[in-house]
N, C-alpha and C positions, 0 to 999 in steps of 0.2 A: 230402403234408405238406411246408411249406416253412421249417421251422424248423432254422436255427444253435442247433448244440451243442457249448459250449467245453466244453475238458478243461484247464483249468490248470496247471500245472508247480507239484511240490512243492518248497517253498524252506526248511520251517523249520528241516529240520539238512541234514549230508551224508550221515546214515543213510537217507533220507527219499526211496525207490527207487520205492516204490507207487504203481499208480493203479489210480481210482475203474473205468475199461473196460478192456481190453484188445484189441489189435486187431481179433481173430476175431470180437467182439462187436460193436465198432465196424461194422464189413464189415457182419455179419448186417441190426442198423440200419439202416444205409444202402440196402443192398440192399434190404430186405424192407419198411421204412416210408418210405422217403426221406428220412432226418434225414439232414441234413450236419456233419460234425464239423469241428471250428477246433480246434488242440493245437498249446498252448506248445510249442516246443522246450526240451529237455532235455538235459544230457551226463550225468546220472547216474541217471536212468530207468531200469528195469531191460525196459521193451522201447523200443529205441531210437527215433528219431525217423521211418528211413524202413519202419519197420513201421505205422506210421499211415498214412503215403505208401500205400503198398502197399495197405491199406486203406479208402480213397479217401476219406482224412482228410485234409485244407491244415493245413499246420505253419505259425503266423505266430503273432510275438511280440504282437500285438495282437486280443483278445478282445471287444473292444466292440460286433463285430458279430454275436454270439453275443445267442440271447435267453434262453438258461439256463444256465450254468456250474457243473459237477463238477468238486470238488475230492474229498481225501479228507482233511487237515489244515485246522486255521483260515489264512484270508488274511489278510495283514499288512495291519494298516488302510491305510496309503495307495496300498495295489493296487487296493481299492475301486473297484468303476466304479458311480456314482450310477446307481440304478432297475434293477440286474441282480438277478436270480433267481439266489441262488447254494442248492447241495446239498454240505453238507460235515458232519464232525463237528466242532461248535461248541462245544461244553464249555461251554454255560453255562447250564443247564437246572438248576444248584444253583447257580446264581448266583455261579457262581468269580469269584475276584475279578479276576484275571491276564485276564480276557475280556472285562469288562463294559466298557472303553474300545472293543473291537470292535464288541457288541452296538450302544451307544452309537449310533459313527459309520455302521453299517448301516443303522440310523434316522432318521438324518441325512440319508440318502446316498438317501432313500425305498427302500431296498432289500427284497427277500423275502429269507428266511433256512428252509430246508426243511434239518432235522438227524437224520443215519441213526438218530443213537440214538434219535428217537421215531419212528419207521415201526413200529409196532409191533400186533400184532392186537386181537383186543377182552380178550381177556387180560390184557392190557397187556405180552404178549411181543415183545422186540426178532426185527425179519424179517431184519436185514442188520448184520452185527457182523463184527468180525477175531477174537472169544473165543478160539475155538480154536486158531487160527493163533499169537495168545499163548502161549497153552499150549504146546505145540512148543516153539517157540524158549525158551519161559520154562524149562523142562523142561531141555533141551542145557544151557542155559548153568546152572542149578541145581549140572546133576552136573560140570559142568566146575567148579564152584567147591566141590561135597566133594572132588573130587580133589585141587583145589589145594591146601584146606586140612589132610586129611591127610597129604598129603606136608610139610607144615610143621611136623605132628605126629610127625613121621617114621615116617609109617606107611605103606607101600606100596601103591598097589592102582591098578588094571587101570583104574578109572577118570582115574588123571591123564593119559593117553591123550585124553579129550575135549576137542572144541576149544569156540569161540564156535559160536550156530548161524549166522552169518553168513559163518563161514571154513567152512562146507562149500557143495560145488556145488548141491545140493540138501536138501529134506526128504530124501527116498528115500535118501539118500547119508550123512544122521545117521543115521539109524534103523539103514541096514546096518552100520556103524559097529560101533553100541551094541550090535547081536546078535552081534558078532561078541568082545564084551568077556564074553558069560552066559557063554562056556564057562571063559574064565580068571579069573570071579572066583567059579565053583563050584570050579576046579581050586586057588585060592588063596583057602581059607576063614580068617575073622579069627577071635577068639574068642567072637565073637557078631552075629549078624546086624545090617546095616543095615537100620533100622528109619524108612520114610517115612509119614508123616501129610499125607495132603492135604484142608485143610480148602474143605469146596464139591464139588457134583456136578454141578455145570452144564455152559456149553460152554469155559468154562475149563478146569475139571479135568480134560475129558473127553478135550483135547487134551493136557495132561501125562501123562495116564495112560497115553495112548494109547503116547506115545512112552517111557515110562517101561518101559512092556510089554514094550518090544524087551529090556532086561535077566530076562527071564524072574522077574520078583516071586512071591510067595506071598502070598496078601492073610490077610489077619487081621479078625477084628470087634472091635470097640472096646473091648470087655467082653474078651479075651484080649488084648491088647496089653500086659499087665504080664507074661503068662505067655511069650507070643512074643518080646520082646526079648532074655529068658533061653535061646533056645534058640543049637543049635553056630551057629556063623556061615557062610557060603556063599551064596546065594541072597537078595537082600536081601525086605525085608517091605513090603506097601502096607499101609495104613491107612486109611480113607476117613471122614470126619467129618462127622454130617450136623448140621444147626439143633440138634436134642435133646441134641446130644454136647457142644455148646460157650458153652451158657446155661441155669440152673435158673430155675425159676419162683418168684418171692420167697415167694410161699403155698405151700409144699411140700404143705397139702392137697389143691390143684389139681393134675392134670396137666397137662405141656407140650403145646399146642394151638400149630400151625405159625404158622395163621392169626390165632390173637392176638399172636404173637410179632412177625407185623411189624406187625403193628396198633399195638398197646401194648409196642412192647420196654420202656416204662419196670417193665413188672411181671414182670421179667424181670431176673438177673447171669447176668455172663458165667463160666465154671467151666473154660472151657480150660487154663488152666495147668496144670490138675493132671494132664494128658496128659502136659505136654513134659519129666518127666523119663524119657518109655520111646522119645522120638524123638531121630534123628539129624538129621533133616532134616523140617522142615516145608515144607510148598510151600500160599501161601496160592491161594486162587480164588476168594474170596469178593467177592461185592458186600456194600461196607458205606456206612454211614454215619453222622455223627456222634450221632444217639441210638440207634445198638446198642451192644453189652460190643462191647468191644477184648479180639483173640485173646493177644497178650500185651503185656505191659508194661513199663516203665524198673522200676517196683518190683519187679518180680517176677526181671526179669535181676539188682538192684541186690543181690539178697537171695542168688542163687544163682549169681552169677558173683564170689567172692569171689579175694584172694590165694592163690595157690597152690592153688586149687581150678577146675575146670572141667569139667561138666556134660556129659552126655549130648549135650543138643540142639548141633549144628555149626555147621546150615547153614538160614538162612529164605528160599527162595527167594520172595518176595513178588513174585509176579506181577499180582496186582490193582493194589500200587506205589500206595494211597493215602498220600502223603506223614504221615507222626504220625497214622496210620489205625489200623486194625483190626492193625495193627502197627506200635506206637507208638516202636521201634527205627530203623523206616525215615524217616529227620530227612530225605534228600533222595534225589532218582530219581538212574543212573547212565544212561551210554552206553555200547552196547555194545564198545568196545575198552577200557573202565574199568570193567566192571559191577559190581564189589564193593567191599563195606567191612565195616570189624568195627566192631561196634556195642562201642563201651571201656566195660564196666559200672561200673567204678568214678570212670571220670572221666566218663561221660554224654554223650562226644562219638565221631564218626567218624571211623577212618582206613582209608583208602585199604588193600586188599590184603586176606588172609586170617589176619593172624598179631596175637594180641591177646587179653586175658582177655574175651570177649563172642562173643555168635553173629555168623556172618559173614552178613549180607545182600547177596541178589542184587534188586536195584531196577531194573531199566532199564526205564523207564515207556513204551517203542515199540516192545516185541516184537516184533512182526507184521514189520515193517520188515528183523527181519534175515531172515527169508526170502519176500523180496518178493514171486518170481513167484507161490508158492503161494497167498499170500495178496492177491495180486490177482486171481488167476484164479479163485478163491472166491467174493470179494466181486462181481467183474462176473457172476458166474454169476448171481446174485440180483438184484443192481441193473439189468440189463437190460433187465428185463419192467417193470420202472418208469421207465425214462426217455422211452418214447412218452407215456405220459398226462401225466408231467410235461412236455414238452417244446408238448403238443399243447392244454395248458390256458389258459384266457384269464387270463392276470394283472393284467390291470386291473382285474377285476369285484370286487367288494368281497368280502370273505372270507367272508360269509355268502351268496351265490351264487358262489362258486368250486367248478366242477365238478370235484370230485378224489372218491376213491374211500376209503374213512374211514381206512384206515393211513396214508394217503399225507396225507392232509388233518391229520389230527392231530400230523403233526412239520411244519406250516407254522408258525415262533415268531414271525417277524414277514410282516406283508405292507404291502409299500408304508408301509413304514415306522412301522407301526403293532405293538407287539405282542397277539397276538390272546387270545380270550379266555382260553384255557386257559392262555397267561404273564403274565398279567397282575402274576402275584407278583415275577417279575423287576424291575417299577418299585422296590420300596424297596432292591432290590439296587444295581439304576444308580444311586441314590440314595448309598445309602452309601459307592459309591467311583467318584468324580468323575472 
């Protein structure tokens, strides 16, 4: 095989440390199928420039002789190179609006656009995600910001010890961390247990919990959660929330059926709130979208974060970070050396820090980002065994004789400048925002 393969350099913050391969995988590649790799140079890459080198990768700012190009963020329109094959996570498969100027000139530019979120099997399950890696980081920084906040409540605990997960050297290095905090905050028990709710069992949650584990939890069922927040304090509590726990079905003669639920969310309200007076902390995970119930609300904060009153719930660690989303508190995403703000229930707006009558949300919408290596050494573990057949496929052929293998073929949004058939709905989107 005699195909160039760009790896682009991530530009769009300074958090933005990840890539799509990593050396070792790069090497194997090369060695094993004969791709040759072209990679942007980088100064804030979290594997430096001459581990590509090393790799028998060529480091050059210019990518045009590349015939397929991995990113792992969107490319700023006028890095654009007319008629390239790019693989990135494009964010606009709902027709964001922040994107559809991209889309746009992609198609302009006759470009192919192949996006990780649709690689997915006949399922309809994503193959290649940072979910979990989310979790992690979204997790560290959650409990870094109950601690912050109790200590504002002037309450002491073993967790304001936690940092960002970006100021530790590693995952393995939060985790030992955090086990290293179960034994002083069994030795310095409160008057009642902290109590966490994580709504979603996916590979989000699965990564919060994981790291949440290191503080040695007690899990509880949904149905005891009014009895377990009541018990001595010491050991904090999990809680785990599935579909059935956080929407009734409008016909209470019916039962909750999963499968109708995404089918027809409209026959369906959302019921979560009446969890969050036995929680400290929620931690969302959930995939949502605008025709499901929202987990909580401005009305519901508006009603129960009163003058001189404040609630149970602390701390919403909103890891999913759909902006006015399935937590309708979260008004804008953070970055990780700013990640919180208190949602002000009675004035309706955000401030910056932990201290305010409202729950404090943690938002930073690129989790993955603050612990890079992990979560690129993850993602190339998977993307690997995909980048020969993409690399080795005819792009000129028209999308209905394009030899791709059907995960792989069904996250192709555009080719050659065309979107294909499966987005074709994106047209009244480019439509609506010029």
């Amino acid at each position: 095989m005699d195909s160039v393969v760009g790896i682009r350099r991530e530009d769009k913050n300074r958090w933005e440390r990840r890539v799509p391969l990593v050396p070792s995988d790069v090497r194997e590649l090369h060695d094993r199928h004969g791709l040759h790799f072209l990679v942007q140079p980088s100064e804030i890459r979290i594997y430096p420039d001459n581990e590509y080198r090393s790799a028998s990768a060529s480091v050059a700012e210019d990518l045009s002789p590349s015939s397929i190009i991995f990113a792992v963020k969107e490319v700023p329109i006028h890095l654009l190179i007319p008629g390239k094959v790019y693989v990135f996570f494009a964010h606009v498969v709902k027709g964001q609006p922040h994107n559809m100027p991209m889309l746009r000139r992609l198609m302009q530019l006759g470009c192919t656009l192949i996006d990780y979120e649709k690689i997915t099997d006949d399922q309809k399950r994503r193959l290649i995600f940072f979910g979990r890696h989310a979790g992690y980081a979204g997790m560290i920084d959650t409990l870094r910001c109950l601690g912050a906040r109790l200590g504002s409540c002037g309450i002491s605990s073993p967790l304001a010890e936690v940092r960002s997960a970006y100021e530790y050297p590693d995952l393995a290095a939060a985790k030992e961390h955090l086990r290293s905090l179960k034994d002083k905050m069994a030795r310095d028990p409160g008057p009642a247990p902290l109590v966490f709710g994580f709504s979603g069992y996916g590979n989000v949650s699965t990564g919060a919990q994981e790291v949440f584990d290191c503080l040695g939890p007690v899990e509880a069922a949904v149905a005891d959660l009014p009895a377990a927040c009541k018990s001595p304090g010491g050991r904090p509590i999990k809680v785990v929330f599935r579909e059935e726990h956080m929407v009734v079905r409008r016909d209470p003669g019916k039962p909750f059926q999963l499968l109708e639920y995404y089918e027809h969310p409209e026959r369906y309200a959302g019921c979560f709130e009446k969890h969050l007076p036995y929680l400290d902390v929620l931690v969302n995970c959930i995939y949502w979208e605008p025709r499901y119930p929202r987990l909580v609300t401005r009305e519901w904060v508006g009603k129960n974060y009163l003058p001189g009153r404040l609630p149970r719930l602390k701390v919403i660690g909103d890891i999913s970070c759909d902006v006015e989303g399935s937590i309708e508190l979260t008004v804008r995403a953070t970055e990780p050396d700013n990640p919180f703000y208190v949602y002000l229930a009675q004035e309706g707006v955000a401030r910056d820090g932990v201290e305010g009558n409202g729950p404090v949300i943690m938002a930073v919408d690129n989790l993955p980002c603050e612990i890079p290596k992990e979560s690129s050494q993850y993602f190339s573990s998977t993307l690997r065994d995909m980048v020969t057949p993409l690399a080795a496929a005819d792009w000129q052929s028209p999308f209905g004789k394009l030899d791709l293998t059907a995960y792989l073929k069904r996250a192709v949004i555009v080719h050659r400048g065309e979107l294909t058939p499966s987005y074709q709905y994106l047209h009244k989107h480019l439509e609506a925002h010029p």
